[in-house]
C-alpha positions in Angstrom: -24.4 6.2 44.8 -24.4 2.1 45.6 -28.3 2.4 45.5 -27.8 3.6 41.5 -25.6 1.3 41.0 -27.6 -1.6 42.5 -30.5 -0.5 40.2 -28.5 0.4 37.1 -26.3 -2.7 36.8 -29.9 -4.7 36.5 -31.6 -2.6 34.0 -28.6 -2.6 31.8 -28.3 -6.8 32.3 -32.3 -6.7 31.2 -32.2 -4.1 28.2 -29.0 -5.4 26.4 -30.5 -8.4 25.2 -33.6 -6.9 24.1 -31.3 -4.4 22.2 -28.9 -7.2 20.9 -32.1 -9.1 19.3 -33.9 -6.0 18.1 -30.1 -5.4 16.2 -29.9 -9.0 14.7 -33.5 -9.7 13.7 -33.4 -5.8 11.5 -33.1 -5.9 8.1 -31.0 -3.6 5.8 -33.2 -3.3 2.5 -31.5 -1.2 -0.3 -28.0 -0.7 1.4 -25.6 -0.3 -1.6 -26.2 -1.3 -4.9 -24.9 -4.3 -7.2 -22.0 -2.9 -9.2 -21.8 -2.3 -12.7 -20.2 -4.6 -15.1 -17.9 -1.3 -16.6 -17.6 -0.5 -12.2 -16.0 -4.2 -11.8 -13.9 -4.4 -15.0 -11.8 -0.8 -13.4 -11.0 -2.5 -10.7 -9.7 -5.5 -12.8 -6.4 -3.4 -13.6 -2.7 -4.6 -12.6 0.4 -3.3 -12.8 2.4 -6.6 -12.9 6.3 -6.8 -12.2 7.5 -6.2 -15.8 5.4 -2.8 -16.1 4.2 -3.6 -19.4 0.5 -2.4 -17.9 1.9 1.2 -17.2 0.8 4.1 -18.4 2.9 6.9 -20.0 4.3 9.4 -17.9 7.1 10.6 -16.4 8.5 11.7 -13.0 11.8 12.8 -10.5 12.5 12.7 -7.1 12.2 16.9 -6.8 8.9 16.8 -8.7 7.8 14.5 -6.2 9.0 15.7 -3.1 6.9 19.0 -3.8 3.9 16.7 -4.2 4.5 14.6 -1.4 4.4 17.5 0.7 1.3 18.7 -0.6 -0.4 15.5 -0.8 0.8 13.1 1.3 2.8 14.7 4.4 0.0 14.8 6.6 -0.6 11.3 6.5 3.3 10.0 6.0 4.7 13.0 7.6 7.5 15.2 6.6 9.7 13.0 3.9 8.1 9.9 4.3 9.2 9.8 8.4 7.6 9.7 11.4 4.1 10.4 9.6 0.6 8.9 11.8 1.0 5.7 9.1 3.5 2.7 8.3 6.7 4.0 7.4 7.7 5.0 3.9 11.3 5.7 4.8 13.2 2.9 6.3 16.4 3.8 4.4 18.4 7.0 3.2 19.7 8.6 0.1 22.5 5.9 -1.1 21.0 4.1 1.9 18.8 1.2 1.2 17.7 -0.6 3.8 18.0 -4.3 3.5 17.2 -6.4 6.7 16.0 -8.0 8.5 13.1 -8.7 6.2 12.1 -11.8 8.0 12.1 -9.8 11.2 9.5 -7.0 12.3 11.0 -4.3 10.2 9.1 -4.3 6.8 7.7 -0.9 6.5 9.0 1.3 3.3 9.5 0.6 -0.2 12.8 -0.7 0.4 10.8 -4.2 1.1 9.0 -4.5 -1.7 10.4 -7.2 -4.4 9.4 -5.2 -7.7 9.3 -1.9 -8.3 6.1 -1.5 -9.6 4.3 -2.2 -6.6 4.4 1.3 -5.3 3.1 2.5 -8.4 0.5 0.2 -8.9 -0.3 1.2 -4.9 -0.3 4.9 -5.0 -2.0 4.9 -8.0 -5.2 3.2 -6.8 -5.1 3.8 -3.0 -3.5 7.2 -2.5 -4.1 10.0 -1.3 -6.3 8.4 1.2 -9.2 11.4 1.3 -9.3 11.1 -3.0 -8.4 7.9 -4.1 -6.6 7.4 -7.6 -6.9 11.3 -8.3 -3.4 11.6 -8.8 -2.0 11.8 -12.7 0.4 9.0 -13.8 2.8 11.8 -14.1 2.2 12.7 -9.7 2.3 9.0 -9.7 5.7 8.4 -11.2 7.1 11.9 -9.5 5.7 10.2 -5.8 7.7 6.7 -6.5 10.9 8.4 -7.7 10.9 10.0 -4.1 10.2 7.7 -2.6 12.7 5.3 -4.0 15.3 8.3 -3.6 14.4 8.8 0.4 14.9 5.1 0.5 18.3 4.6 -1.4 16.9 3.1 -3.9 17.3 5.2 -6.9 19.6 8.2 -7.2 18.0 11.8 -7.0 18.1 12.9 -10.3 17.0 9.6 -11.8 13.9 9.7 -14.4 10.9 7.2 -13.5 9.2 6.7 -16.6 7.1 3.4 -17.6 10.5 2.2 -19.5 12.6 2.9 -16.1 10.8 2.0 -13.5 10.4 -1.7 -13.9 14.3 -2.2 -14.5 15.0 -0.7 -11.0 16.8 -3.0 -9.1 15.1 -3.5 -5.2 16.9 -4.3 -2.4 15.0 -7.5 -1.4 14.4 -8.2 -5.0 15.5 -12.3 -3.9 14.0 -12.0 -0.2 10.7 -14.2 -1.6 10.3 -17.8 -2.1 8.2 -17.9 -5.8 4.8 -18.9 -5.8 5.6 -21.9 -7.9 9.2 -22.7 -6.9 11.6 -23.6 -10.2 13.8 -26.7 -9.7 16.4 -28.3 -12.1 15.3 -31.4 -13.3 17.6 -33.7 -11.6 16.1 -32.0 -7.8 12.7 -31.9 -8.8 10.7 -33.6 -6.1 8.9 -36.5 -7.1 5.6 -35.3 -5.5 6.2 -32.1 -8.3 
């Protein structure tokens, strides 16, 4: 056994560097393709905080919790908890969890400082294996359970693009703006 080792420790000091060059000095010819300009306008789409960029559609918490558990329970695990990923549930029904947001506990919606967020999110990302197959009404029906399992919104409450951005998050004040807004009597003099 020390004999192989005495000859394979050298052979392995001898080839990597050969490998390691032969690596760096290939080329990758015709990997991928330029996108489109139509390709990198669909990514160019936003839902910003006031939801005026939403689509039509509507959704409740029992809608979604059937599609969650089609769709997304393998990955998020059974109501948002305990799932392979980040949590989605860090609250409860009437629940919402608030703190400590400056601590290591930031996982689930209950973070987030607008509402539209998780809609914008699920509707481009999720579900991981199909990206952005889900209709805007799965869409709306997945953040209406999810706010619900979080304490955010009440069960039987409607998500709809008129809704959803007047939802009220818990750590809706736990950001500093990008551009803070001082009275004019504070406002530094470097402003």
């Amino acid at each position: 056994m020390q004999c192989s080792l005495k000859l394979l420790i050298p052979a392995l000091v001898l080839i990597a560097p050969v490998a390691l060059a032969q690596t760096s000095a290939r080329k990758f010819p015709n990997v991928g393709q330029p996108l489109s300009q139509a390709e990198i306008q669909s990514f160019d789409h936003m839902i910003g905080p006031e939801g005026k960029e939403l689509p039509a559609g509507h959704g409740t918490a029992k809608e979604g919790a059937v599609i969650f558990a089609n769709r997304c329970e393998v990955c998020h695990g059974k109501n948002g908890e305990n799932g392979i990923t980040h949590h989605l549930v860090a609250g409860s029904p009437g629940k919402p969890y608030r703190g400590p947001f400056y601590g290591v506990e930031k996982d689930g919606p209950s973070y987030f400082p607008y509402p539209t967020i998780a809609w914008d999110y699920i509707n481009r990302a999720m579900p991981a294996p199909n990206p952005g197959s889900l209709k805007p009404d799965e869409v709306y029906s997945l953040v209406a359970f999810l706010y619900y399992r979080n304490g955010i919104i009440n069960e039987n409450d409607v998500m709809d693009q008129n809704s959803l951005p007047k939802v009220v998050m818990p750590n809706r004040n736990g950001f500093v703006p990008a551009k803070p807004v001082y009275p004019p009597e504070k406002k530094p003099s470097w402003w």
